[in-house]
N, C-alpha and C positions, 0 to 999 in steps of 0.2 A: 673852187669847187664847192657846191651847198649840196648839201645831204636832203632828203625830200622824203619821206614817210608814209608809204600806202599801204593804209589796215583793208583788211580783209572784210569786208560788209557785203549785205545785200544790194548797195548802189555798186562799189567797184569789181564784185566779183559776178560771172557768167557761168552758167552751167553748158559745156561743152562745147562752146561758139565763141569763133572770132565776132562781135556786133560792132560794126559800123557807125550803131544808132546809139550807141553808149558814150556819154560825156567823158569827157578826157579827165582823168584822180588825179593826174600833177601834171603841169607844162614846166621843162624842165630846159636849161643851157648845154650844150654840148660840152663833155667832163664830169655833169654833174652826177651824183651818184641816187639809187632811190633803195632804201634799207623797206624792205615786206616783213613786218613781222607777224608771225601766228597765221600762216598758211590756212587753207580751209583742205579738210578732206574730200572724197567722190562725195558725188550724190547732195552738195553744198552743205558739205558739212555733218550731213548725216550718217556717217560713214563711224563705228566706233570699236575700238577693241573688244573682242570677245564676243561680236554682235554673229549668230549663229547663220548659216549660208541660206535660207529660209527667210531672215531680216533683209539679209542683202538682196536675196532675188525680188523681193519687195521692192526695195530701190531700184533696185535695175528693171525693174517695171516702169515704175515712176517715171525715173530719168531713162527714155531706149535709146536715145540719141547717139550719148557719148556721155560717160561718168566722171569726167575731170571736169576739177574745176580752175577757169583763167583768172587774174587777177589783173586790170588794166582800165584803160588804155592809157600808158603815157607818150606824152606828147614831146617832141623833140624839136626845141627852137629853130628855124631855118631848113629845118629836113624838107627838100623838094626832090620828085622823082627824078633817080639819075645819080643818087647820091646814095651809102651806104652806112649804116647804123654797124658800129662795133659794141656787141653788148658782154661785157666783160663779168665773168661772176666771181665777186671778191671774196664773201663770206657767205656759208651754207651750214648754219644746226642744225640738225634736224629736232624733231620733239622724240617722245623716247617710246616709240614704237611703230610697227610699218607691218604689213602684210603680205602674203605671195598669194595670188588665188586664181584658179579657173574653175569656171561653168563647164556642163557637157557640152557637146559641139564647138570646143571654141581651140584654138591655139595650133599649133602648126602641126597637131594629130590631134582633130577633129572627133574621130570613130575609133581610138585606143582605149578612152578610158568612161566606164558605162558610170562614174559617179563622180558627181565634184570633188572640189579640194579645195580647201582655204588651211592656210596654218599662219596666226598673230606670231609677230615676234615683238618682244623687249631689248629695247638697246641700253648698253650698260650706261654708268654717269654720262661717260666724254664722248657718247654717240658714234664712237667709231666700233662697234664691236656687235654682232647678233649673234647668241645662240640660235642654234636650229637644233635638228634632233640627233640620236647619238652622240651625241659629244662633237659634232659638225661645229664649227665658229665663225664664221663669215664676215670678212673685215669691211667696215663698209667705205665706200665710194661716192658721195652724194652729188646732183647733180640734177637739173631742172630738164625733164624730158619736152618741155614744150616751151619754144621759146619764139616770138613772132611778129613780125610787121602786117599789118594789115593790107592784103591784097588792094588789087584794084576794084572799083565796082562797089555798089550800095547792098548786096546781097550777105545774110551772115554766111559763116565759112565754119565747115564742122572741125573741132580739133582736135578730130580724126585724122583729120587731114595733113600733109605734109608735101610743103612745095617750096618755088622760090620767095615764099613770104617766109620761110622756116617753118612752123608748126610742131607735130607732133616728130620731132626728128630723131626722138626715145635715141640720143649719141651720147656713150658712156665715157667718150672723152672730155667730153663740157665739166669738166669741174674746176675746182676753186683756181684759180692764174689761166682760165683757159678763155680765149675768145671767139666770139660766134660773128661773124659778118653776113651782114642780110641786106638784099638791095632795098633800097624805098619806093614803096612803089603810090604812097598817098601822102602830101602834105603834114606835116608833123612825125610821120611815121604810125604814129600808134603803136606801141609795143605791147603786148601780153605776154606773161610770163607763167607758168604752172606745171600739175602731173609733176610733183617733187620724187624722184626715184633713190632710192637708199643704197642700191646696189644693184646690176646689171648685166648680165653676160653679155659677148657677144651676139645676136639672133634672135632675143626675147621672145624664145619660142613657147613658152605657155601664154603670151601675153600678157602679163601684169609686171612681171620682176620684182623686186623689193619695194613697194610702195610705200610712201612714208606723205609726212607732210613737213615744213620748217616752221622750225620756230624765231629763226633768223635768217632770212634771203635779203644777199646786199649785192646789186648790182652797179655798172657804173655803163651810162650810155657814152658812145663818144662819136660826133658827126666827123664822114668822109666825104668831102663834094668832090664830086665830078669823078669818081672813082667807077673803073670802066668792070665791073661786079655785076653777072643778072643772078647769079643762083648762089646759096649759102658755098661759105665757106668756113670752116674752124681751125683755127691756131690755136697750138699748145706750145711751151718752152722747147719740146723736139719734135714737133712733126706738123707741117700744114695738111687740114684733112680733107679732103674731099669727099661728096657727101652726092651719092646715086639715084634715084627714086624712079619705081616704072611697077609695073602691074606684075612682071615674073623676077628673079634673081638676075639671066642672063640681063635683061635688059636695063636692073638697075647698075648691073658692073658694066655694061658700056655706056651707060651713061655717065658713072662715075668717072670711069677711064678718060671720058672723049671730053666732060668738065674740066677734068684737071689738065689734060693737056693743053686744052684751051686758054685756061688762065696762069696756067707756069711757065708757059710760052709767051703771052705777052708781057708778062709781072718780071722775068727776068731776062730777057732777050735771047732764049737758047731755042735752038728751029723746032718744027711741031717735033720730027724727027726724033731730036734729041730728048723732048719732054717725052716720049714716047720710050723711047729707053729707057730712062730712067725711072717710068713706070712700072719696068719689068725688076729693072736690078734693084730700087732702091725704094720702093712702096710695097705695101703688105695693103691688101683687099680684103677686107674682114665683113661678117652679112653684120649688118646693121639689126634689122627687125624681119623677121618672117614668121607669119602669124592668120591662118585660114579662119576667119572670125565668122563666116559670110553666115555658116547656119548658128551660129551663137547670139543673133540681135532678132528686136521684136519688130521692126518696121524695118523700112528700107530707107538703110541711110550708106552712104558713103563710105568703102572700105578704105583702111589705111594701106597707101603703097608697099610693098617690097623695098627692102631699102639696104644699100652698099655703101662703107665708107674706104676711103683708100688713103691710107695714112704714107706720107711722104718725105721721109729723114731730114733734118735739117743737116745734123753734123757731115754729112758727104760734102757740104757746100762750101768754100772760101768765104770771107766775111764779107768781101767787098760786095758780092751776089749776093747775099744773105740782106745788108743794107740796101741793096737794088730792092730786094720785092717788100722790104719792108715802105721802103720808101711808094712804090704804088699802092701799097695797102692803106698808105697812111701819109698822103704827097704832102702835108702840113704840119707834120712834126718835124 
């Protein structure tokens, strides 16, 4: 395994787009791991503690696109479509401060509240901890909202966006031992990585959550050939999760649903049927992201989908089925 190093600059890092036309910051062996250190903020960095909501609507003029910023592409030895990247995140500091904020018209009530909101927060030394107000403490949870393979096609891709390339998939399960599997769908893969989130609810219904940036991002890529995966999936130590996406809620829970039946049906050999069951008995459906932005942006650009995850127990399972879908995830270890 060789450790590989991508700083954050104006050649490696994107404001708000997957770019195609961007040269690849590390080509890298399957195993091998890439340490990001010193994150950039929204708006490439211009984004700053205590900067008053009048500075930032300035930026967010600037930039109307999309305010995150990606860091990438790396490149993944032997990755050909058909094959699927497990992108594991090992270590996550954050730096020692994050924000929550909404604009008017923005977040999943739109016409509730006639004035902004921003409030900075400071994280203590060991980055796990935020005051907020009243004596509130919020422990925190770090965890990279935007994690992604480069579609197909030469066009850039807003990351806004969230699809079977991964993207903005704002999943507050992705933290430290957890894995992300995303199919390849372009030679090398192209990975981007960003939108660092400090802490998250389910629903991230004002749209922003706990935004932060890192001070230490260390992931570890790892190639799957011939692995029969089109659309994201995430593993945690108890739960494989599947991951919904569609324009309303019901649509992103059947999409969710009919994913996962799909692939826990063939990953362990039990009938649609039965993955279906144990949809009902033994998976929790939680909204991912819901979030009405459409009058909050200055041009027209791309909303981010509705999004459901469907977390699905591991412990109900015998071990010898438990090594079955491990073994499809991963036919080469």
């Amino acid at each position: 395994m060789t450790m590989h190093t991508v700083e954050s600059t104006l050649a490696s890092v994107r404001a708000g787009i997957l770019d195609p036309g961007a040269v690849s910051v590390a080509k890298i062996e399957p195993g091998d791991e890439v340490l990001y250190p010193d994150t950039w903020t929204n708006w490439q960095n211009q984004l700053r503690y205590g900067m008053s909501f009048a500075e930032r609507g300035k930026l967010r003029q600037e930039y109307p696109g999309c305010p995150f910023q990606l860091v990438g592409p790396v490149e993944i030895s032997g990755a050909e479509p058909g094959d699927v990247v497990e992108c594991r995140l090992v270590e996550l500091r954050l730096h020692d401060w994050g924000a929550n904020a909404f604009p008017t018209r923005a977040g999943a009530l739109p016409r509730d509240f006639d004035e902004p909101y921003f409030h900075d927060f400071h994280f203590d030394e060991t980055r796990t901890r935020a005051d907020y107000v009243h004596g509130i403490t919020l422990p925190l949870d770090p965890f990279a909202g935007i994690i992604a393979v480069e579609p197909e096609g030469d066009e850039q891709v807003s990351a806004l966006i969230a699809g079977d390339h991964g993207g903005n998939l704002a999943l507050p399960e992705l933290t430290v031992g957890s894995s992300l599997f995303l199919p390849v769908a372009k030679p090398g893969a192209r990975i981007w990585i960003g939108d660092i989130h400090a802490l998250q609810g389910d629903g991230l219904v004002d749209q922003t959550a706990l935004k932060s940036t890192a001070e230490r991002l260390r992931m570890r890529y790892d190639l799957h050939k011939g692995v029969g995966l089109t659309r994201p999936l995430a593993e945690t130590d108890t739960h494989w999760v599947g991951i919904g996406l569609a324009d309303s809620l019901e649509a992103a829970l059947l999409d969710c649903l009919r994913g996962l039946i799909s692939w826990f049906s063939a990953a362990s050999g039990v009938t649609r049927a039965e993955a279906y069951a144990l949809c009902s008995m033994a998976t929790s459906f939680r909204i991912t992201q819901y979030a009405d932005q459409t009058e909050a942006h200055h041009v027209d650009v791309p909303m981010p989908p509705k999004g459901v995850h469907g977390l699905l127990r591991k412990d109900v399972f015998p071990a010898d089925l438990l090594a079955r879908v491990d073994r499809w995830l991963r036919p080469e270890a």
